[in-house]
C-alpha positions as a LaTeX table, in Angstrom:
\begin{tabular}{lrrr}
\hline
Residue & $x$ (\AA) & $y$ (\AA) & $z$ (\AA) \\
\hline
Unk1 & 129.57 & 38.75 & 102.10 \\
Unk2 & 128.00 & 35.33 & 103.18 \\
Unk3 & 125.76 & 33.71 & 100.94 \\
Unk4 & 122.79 & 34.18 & 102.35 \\
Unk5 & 123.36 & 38.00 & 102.92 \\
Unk6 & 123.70 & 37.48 & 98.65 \\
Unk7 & 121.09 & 35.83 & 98.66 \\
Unk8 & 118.59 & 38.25 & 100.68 \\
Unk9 & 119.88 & 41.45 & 99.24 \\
Unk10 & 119.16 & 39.86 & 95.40 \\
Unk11 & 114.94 & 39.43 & 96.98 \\
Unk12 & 115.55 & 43.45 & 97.41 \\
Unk13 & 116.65 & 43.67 & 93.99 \\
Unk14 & 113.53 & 45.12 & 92.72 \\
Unk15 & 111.60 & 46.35 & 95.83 \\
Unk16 & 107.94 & 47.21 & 93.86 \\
Unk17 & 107.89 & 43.68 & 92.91 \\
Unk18 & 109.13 & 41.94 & 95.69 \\
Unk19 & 106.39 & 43.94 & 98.14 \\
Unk20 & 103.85 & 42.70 & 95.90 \\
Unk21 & 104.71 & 39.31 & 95.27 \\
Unk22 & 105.15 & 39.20 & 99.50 \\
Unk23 & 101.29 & 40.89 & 99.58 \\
Unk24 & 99.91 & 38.41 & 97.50 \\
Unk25 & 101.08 & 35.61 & 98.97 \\
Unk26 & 100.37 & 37.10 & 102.53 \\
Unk27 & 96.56 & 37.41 & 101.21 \\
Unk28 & 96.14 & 34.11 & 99.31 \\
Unk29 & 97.57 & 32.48 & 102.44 \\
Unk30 & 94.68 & 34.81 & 104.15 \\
Unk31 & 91.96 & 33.18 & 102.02 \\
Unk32 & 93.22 & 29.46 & 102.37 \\
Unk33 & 93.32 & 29.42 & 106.56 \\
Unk34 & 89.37 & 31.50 & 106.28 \\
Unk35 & 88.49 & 28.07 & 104.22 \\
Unk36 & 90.69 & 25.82 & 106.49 \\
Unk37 & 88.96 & 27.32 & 109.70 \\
Unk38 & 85.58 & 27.01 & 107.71 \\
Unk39 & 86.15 & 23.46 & 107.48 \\
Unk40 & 88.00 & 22.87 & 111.19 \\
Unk41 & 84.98 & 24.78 & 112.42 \\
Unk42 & 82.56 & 21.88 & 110.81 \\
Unk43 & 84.13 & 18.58 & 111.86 \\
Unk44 & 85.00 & 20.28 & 115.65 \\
Unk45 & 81.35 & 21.13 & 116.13 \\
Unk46 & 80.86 & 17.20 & 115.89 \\
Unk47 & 84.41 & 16.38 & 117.79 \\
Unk48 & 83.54 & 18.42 & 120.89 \\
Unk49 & 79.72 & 17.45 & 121.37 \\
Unk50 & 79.24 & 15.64 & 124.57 \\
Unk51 & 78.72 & 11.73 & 123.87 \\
Unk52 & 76.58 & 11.03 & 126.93 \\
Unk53 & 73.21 & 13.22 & 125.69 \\
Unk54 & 70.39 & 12.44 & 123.53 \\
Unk55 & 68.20 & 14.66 & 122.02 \\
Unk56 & 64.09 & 13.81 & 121.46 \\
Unk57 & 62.43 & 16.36 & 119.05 \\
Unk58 & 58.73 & 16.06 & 117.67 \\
Unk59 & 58.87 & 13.42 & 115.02 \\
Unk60 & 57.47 & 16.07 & 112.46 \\
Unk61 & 59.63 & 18.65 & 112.56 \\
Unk62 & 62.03 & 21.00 & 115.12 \\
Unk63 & 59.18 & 23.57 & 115.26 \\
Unk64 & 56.64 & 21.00 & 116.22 \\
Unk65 & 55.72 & 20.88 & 119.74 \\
Unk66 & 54.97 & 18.01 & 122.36 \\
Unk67 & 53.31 & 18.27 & 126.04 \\
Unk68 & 55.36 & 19.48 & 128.85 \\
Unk69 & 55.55 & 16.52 & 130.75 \\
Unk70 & 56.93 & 14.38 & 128.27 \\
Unk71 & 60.29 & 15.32 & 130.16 \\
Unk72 & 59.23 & 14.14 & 133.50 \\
Unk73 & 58.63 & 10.62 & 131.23 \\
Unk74 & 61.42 & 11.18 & 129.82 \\
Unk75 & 63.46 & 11.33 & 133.28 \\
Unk76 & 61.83 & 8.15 & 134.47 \\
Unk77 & 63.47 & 5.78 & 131.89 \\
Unk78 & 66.04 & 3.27 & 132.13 \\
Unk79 & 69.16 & 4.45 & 131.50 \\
Unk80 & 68.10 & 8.26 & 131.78 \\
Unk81 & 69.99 & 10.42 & 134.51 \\
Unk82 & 68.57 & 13.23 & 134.00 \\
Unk83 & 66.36 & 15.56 & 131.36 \\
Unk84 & 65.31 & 18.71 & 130.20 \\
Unk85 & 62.72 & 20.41 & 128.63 \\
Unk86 & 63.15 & 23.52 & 126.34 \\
Unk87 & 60.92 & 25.89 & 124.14 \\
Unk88 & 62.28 & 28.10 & 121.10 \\
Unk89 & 61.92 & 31.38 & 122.66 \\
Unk90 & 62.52 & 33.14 & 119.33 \\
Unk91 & 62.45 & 36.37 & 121.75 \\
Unk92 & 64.38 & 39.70 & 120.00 \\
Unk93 & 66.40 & 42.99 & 122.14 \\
Unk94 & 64.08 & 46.11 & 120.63 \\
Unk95 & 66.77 & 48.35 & 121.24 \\
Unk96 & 68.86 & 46.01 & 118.35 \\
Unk97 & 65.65 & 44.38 & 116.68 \\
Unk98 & 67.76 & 43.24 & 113.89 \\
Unk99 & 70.60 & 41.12 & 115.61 \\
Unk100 & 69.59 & 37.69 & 115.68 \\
Unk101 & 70.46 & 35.73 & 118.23 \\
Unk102 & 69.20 & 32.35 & 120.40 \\
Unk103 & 66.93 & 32.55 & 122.84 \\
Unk104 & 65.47 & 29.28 & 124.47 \\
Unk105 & 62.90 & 28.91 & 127.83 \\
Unk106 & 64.10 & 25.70 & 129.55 \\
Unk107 & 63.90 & 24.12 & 132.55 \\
Unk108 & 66.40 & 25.60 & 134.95 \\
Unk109 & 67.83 & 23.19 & 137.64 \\
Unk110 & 68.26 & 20.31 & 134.55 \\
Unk111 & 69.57 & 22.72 & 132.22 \\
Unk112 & 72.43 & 23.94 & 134.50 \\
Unk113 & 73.33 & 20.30 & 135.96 \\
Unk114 & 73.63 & 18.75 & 131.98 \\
Unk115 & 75.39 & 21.64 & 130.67 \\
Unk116 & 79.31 & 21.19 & 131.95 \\
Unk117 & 80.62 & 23.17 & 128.76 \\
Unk118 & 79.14 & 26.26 & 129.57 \\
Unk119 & 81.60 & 27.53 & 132.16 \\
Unk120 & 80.50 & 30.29 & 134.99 \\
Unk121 & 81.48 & 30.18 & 138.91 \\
Unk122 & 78.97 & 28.35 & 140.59 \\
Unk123 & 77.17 & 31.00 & 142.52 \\
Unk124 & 75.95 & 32.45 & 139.04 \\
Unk125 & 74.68 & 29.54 & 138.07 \\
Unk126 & 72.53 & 29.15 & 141.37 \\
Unk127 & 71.52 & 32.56 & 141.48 \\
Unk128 & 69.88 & 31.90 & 137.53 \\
Unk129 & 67.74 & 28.33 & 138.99 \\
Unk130 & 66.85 & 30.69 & 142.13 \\
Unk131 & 65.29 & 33.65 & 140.53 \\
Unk132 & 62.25 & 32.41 & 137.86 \\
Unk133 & 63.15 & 35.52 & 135.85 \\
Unk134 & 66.34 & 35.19 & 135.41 \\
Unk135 & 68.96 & 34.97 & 133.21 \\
Unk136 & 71.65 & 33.01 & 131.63 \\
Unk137 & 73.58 & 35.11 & 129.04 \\
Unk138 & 76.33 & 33.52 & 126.94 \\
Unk139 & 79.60 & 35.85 & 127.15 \\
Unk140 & 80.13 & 37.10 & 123.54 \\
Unk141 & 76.50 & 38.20 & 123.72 \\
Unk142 & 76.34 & 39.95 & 127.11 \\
Unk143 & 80.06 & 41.42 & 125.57 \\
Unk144 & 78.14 & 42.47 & 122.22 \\
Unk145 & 75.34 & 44.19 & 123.76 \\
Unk146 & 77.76 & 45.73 & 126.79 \\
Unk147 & 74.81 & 43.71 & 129.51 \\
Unk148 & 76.14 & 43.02 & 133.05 \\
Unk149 & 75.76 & 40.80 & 136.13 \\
Unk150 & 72.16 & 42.18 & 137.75 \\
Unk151 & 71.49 & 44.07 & 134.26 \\
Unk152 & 67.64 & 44.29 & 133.28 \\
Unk153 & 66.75 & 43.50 & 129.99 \\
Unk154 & 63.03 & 43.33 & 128.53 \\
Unk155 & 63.13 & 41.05 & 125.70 \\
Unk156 & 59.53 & 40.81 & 123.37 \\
Unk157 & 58.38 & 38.06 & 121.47 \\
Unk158 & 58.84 & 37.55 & 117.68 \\
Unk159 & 56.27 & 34.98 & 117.08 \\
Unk160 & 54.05 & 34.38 & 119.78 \\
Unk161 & 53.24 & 37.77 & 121.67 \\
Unk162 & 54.91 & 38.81 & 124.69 \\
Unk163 & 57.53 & 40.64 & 127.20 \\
Unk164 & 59.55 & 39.64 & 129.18 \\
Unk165 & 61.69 & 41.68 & 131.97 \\
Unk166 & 64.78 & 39.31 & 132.97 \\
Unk167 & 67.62 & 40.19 & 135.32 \\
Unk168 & 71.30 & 39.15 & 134.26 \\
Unk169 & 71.85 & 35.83 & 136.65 \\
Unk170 & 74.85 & 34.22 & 134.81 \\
Unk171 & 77.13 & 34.69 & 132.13 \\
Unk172 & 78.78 & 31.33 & 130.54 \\
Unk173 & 81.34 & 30.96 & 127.99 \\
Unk174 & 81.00 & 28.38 & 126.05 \\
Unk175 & 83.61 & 25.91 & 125.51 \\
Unk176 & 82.50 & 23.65 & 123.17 \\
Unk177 & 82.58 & 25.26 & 119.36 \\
Unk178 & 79.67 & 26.15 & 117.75 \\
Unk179 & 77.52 & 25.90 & 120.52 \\
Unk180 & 75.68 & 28.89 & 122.80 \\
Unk181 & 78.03 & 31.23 & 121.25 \\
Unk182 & 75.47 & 34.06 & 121.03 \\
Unk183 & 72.15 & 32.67 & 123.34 \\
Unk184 & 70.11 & 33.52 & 126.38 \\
Unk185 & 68.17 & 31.26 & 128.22 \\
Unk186 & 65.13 & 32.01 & 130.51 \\
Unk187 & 62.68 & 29.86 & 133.02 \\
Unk188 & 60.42 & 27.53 & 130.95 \\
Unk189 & 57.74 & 28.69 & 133.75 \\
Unk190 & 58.18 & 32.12 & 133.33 \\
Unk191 & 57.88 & 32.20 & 129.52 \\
Unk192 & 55.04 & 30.15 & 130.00 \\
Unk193 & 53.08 & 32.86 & 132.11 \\
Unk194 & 53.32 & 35.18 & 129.58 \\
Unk195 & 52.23 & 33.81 & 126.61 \\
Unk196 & 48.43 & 32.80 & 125.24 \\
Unk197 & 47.11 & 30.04 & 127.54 \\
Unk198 & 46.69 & 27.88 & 124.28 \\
Unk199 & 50.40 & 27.99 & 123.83 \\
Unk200 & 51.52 & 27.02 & 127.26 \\
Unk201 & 53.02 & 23.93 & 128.46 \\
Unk202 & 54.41 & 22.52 & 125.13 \\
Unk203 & 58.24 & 22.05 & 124.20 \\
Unk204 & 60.28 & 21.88 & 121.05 \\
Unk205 & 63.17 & 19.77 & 122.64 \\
Unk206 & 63.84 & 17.27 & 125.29 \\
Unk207 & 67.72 & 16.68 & 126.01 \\
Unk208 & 68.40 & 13.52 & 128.32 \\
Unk209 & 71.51 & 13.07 & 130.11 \\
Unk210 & 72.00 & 9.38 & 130.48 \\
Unk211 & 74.59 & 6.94 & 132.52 \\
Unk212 & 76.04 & 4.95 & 129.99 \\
Unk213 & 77.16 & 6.51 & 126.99 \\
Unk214 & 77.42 & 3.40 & 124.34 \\
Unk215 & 73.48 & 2.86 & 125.22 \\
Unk216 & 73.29 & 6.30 & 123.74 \\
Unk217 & 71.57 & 4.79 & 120.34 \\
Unk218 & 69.57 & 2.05 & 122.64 \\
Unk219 & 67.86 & 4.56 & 124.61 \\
Unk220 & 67.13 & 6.98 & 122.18 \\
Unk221 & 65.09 & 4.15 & 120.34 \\
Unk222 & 63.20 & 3.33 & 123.67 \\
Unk223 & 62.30 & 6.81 & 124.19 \\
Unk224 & 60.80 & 7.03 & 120.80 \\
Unk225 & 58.90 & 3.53 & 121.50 \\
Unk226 & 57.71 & 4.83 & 124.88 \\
Unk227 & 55.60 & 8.10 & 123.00 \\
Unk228 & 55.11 & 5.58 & 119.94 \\
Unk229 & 51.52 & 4.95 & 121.10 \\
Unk230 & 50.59 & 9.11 & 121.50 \\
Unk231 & 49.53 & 11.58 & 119.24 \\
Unk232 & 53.00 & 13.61 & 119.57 \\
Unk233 & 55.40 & 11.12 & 118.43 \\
Unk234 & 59.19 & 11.68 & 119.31 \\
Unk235 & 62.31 & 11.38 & 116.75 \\
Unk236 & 65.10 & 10.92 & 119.17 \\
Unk237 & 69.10 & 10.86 & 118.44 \\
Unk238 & 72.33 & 10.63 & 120.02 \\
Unk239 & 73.50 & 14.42 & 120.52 \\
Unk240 & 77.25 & 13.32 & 118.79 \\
Unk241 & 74.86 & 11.51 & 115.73 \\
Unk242 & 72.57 & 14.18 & 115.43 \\
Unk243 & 75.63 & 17.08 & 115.08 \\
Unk244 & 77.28 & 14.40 & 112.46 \\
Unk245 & 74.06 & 14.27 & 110.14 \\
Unk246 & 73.83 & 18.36 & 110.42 \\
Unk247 & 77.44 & 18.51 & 109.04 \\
Unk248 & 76.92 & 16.32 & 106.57 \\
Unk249 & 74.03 & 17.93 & 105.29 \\
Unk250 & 77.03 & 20.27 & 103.89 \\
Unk251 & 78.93 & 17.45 & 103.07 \\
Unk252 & 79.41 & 18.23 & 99.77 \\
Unk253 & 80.28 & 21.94 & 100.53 \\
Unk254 & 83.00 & 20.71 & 102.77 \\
Unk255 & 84.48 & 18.81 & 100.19 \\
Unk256 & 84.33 & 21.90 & 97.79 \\
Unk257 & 85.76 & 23.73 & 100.47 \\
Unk258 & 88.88 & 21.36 & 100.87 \\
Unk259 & 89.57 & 21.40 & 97.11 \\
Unk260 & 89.20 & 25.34 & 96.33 \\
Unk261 & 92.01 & 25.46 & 99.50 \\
Unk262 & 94.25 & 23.37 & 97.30 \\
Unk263 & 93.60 & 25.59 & 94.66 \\
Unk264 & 95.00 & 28.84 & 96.41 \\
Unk265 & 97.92 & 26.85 & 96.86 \\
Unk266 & 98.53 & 26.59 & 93.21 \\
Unk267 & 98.04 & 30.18 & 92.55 \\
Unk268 & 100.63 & 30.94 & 95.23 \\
Unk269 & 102.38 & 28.85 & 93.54 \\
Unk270 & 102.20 & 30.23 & 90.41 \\
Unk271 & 102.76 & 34.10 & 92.19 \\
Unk272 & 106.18 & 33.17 & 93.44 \\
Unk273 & 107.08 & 31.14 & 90.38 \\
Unk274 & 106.75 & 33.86 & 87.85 \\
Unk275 & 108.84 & 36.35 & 90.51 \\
Unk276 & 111.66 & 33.76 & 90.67 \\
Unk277 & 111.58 & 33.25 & 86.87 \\
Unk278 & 112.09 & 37.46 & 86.24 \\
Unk279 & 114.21 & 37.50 & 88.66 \\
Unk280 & 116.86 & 34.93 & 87.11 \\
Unk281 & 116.48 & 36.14 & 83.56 \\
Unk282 & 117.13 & 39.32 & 84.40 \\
Unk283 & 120.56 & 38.45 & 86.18 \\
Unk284 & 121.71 & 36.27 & 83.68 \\
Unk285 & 124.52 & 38.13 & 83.28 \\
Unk286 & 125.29 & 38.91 & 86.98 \\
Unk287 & 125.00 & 34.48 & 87.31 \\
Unk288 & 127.55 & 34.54 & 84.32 \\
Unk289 & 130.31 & 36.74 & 85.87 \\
Unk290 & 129.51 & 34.22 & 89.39 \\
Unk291 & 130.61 & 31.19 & 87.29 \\
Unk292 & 133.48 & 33.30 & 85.75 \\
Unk293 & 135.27 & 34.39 & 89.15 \\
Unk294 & 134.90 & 30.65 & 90.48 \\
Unk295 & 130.64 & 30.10 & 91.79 \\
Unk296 & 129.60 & 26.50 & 90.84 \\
Unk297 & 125.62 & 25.69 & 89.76 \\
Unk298 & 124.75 & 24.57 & 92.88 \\
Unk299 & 125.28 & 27.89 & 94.16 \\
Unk300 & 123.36 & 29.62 & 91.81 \\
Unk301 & 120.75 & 27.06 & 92.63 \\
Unk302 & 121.46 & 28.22 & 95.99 \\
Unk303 & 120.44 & 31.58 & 95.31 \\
Unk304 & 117.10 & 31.23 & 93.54 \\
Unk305 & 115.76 & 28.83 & 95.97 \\
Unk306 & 116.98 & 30.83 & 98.86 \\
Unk307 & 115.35 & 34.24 & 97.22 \\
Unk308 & 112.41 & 32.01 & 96.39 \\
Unk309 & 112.07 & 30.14 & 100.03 \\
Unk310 & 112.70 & 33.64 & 101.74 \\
Unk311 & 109.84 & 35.67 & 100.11 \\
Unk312 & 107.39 & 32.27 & 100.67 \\
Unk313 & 108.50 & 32.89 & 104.54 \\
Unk314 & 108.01 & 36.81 & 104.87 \\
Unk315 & 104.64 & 35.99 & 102.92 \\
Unk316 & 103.21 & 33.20 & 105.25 \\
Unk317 & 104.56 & 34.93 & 108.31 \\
Unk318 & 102.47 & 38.33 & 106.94 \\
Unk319 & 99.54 & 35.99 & 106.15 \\
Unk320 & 99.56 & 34.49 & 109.29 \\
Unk321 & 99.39 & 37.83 & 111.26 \\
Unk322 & 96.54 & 39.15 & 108.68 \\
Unk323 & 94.81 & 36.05 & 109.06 \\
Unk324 & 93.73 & 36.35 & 112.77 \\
Unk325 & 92.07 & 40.03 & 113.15 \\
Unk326 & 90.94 & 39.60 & 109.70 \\
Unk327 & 89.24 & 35.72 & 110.20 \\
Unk328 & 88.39 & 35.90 & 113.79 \\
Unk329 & 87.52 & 39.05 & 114.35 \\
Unk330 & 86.48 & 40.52 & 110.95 \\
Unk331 & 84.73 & 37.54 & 108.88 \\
Unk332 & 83.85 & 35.60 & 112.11 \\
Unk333 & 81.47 & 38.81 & 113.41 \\
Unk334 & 80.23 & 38.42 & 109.33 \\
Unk335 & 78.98 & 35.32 & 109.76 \\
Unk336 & 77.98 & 35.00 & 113.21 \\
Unk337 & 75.12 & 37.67 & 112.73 \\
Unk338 & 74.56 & 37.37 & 109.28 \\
Unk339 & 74.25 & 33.30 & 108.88 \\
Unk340 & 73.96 & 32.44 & 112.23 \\
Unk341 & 77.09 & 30.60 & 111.96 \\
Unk342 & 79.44 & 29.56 & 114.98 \\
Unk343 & 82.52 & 31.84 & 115.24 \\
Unk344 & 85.43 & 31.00 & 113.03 \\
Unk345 & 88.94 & 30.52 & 114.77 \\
Unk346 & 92.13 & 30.21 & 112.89 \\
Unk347 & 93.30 & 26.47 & 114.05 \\
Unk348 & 96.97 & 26.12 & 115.59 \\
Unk349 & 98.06 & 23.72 & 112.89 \\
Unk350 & 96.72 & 25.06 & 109.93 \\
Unk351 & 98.31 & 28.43 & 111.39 \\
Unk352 & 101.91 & 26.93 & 111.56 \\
Unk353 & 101.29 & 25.13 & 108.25 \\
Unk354 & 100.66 & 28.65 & 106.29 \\
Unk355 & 104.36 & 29.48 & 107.28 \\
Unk356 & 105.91 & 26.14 & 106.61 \\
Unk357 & 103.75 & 26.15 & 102.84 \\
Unk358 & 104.98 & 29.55 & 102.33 \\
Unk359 & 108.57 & 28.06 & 102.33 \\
Unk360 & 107.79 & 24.84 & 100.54 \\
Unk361 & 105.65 & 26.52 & 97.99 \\
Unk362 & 108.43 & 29.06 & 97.41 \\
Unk363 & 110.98 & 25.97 & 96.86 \\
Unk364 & 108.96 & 24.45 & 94.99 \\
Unk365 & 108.16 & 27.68 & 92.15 \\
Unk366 & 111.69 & 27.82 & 92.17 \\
Unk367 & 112.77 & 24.56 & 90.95 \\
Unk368 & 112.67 & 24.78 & 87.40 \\
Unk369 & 113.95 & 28.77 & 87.39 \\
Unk370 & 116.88 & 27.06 & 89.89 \\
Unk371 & 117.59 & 24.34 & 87.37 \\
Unk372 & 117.66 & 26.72 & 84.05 \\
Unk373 & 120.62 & 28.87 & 86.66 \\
Unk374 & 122.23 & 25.93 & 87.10 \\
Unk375 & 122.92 & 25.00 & 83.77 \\
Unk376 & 124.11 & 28.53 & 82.20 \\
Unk377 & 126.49 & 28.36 & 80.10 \\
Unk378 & 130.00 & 31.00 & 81.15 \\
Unk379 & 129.80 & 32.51 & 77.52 \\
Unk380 & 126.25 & 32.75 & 77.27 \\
Unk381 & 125.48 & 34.32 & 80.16 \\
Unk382 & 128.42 & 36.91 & 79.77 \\
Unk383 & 126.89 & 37.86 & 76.29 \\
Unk384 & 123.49 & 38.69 & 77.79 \\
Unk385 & 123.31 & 42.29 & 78.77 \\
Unk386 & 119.60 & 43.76 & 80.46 \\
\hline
\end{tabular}
């Protein structure tokens, strides 16, 4: 029998044990890629916003409102290649009253020209600008609520009162992360025919595409100098800035996040440790006949860390295939409806590190229960029986 055979019919020594030691490991492992993909989810958000947009708001607050044709200004500046104006909808689905999701009134042809991550063949796209009620659907949301190309929908109002009928146009996915996940957006001038003539012609948000993409800071600061003078003052940022100070706004939950990972590491640690050590006091005596018929220390060494490597493995590679319908489907639906999050995907490297941690980790526990094998004395060993 080879010595690795040995070595993997010892982890089957005690079965009960062994599937449970395996289990938790697998769902630690589980718990440490939700935080890792928690965290990834964070810092990508800022990695994959477009560097050439910036964003004017009303220098109150995001619910504050400024005229309409502060985007035709807007347009106008140096620097500015394009712009458009949107409204919080804050529109609801009556048949599902309770799901939350985005709904924004924006200025079509603008909208569609700036917004290269949001990914549809081209003739949806101009079917949305061409019809003033239509629609543009994100795909996990038209996939949630089962809507299709040339579906009807009739959407009502949440704060300001309202319906509004809207035919399916376009359905995007989204490639950038955290961003028009879960969203539908509608014609700024068909919104506006609905609602109370005191509430027309206003917007929450002006996004400007602009040429040159290290002016990005310059020209925010002229836009906000060019309304300076109104009564609707602007606060404008770079779109990558003003995703960076969001983020680290949970700054300190990030960090909190990053150390309670390192923490499920030790108690994985600690699991496969405790195995390993029962395992090699209760073969004491089987390690003592070993040395007797001619095994050296470094092959009892062998043994542990090869039991100890080998359950770290099986555990990671279980984690690992718990960790995606559980994370991204299971947790990432959680969050998405109940904290408005963006959906939570399992990243590539942190996936691959969960099985190469399992191994190290298990090497690791095993070091000082390898070490104690390693040094048994013949005679002592033979003497220990159970």
């Amino acid at each position: 029998m080879s010595l690795v055979r040995f070595t993997l019919r010892n982890s089957r020594r005690a079965p009960l044990r062994t599937a449970l030691t395996v289990l938790a490991v697998a769902t630690t492992l589980v718990a440490f890629l939700l935080l890792r993909s928690m965290s990834r989810g964070w810092t990508d958000q800022v990695a994959q916003t477009p560097n050439n947009r910036v964003v004017s708001r009303h220098k109150v607050s995001w619910s504050q409102a400024f005229p309409v044709h502060y985007a035709e200004e807007v347009r106008k500046l140096p620097g500015v290649k394009d712009a458009m104006g949107g409204r919080w909808a804050e529109l609801k689905y009556p048949k599902n009253s309770d799901f939350w999701f985005g709904t924004t009134a924006v200025e079509a042809r603008p909208f569609v020209d700036m917004h290269y991550e949001l990914e549809a063949p081209a003739e949806q796209k101009q079917a949305f600008i061409a019809n003033r009620r239509g629609a543009f659907v994100s795909a996990e949301l038209a996939q949630q609520f089962g809507w299709k190309l040339g579906d009807h929908i009739h959407l009502e109002g949440t704060f300001l009162p309202g319906a509004w009928d809207l035919e399916i146009e376009c359905i995007a996915q989204s490639t950038r992360h955290g961003f028009a996940h879960r969203d539908v957006w509608l014609h700024l001038e068909y919104f506006n025919e609905v609602i109370p003539a005191e509430e027309r012609d206003k917007l929450n948000i002006i996004s400007a595409e602009i040429f040159e993409p290290k002016e990005g800071a310059n020209i925010a600061r002229a836009i906000d100098i060019h309304f300076d003078e109104r009564d609707n003052q602007t606060f404008t940022q770079e779109d990558q800035a003003l995703n960076a100070a969001f983020v680290g706004m949970f700054g300190a939950i990030l960090q909190a996040i990053d150390v309670v990972s390192v923490l499920v590491l030790g108690i994985i640690l600690l699991l496969l440790g405790n195995t390993v050590a029962m395992g090699v006091r209760e073969r004491t005596h089987e390690y003592g006949v070993l040395r007797a018929i001619g095994f050296m220390p470094k092959h009892l060494a062998g043994f542990v860390l090869g039991e100890a490597a080998a359950l770290g493995v099986i555990g990671g590679v279980l984690g690992l295939l718990l960790s995606y319908p559980v994370v991204e489907k299971g947790l990432s639906r959680f969050v998405e409806e109940e904290m408005n999050m963006a959906p939570l995907m399992v990243p590539t490297d942190a996936a691959v590190w969960a099985v190469v941690l399992g191994a190290i980790l298990g090497l690791l526990s095993a070091c000082l229960p390898a070490y104690k094998a390693a040094r048994l004395e013949v005679v002592d060993s033979l003497r220990r029986v159970g």
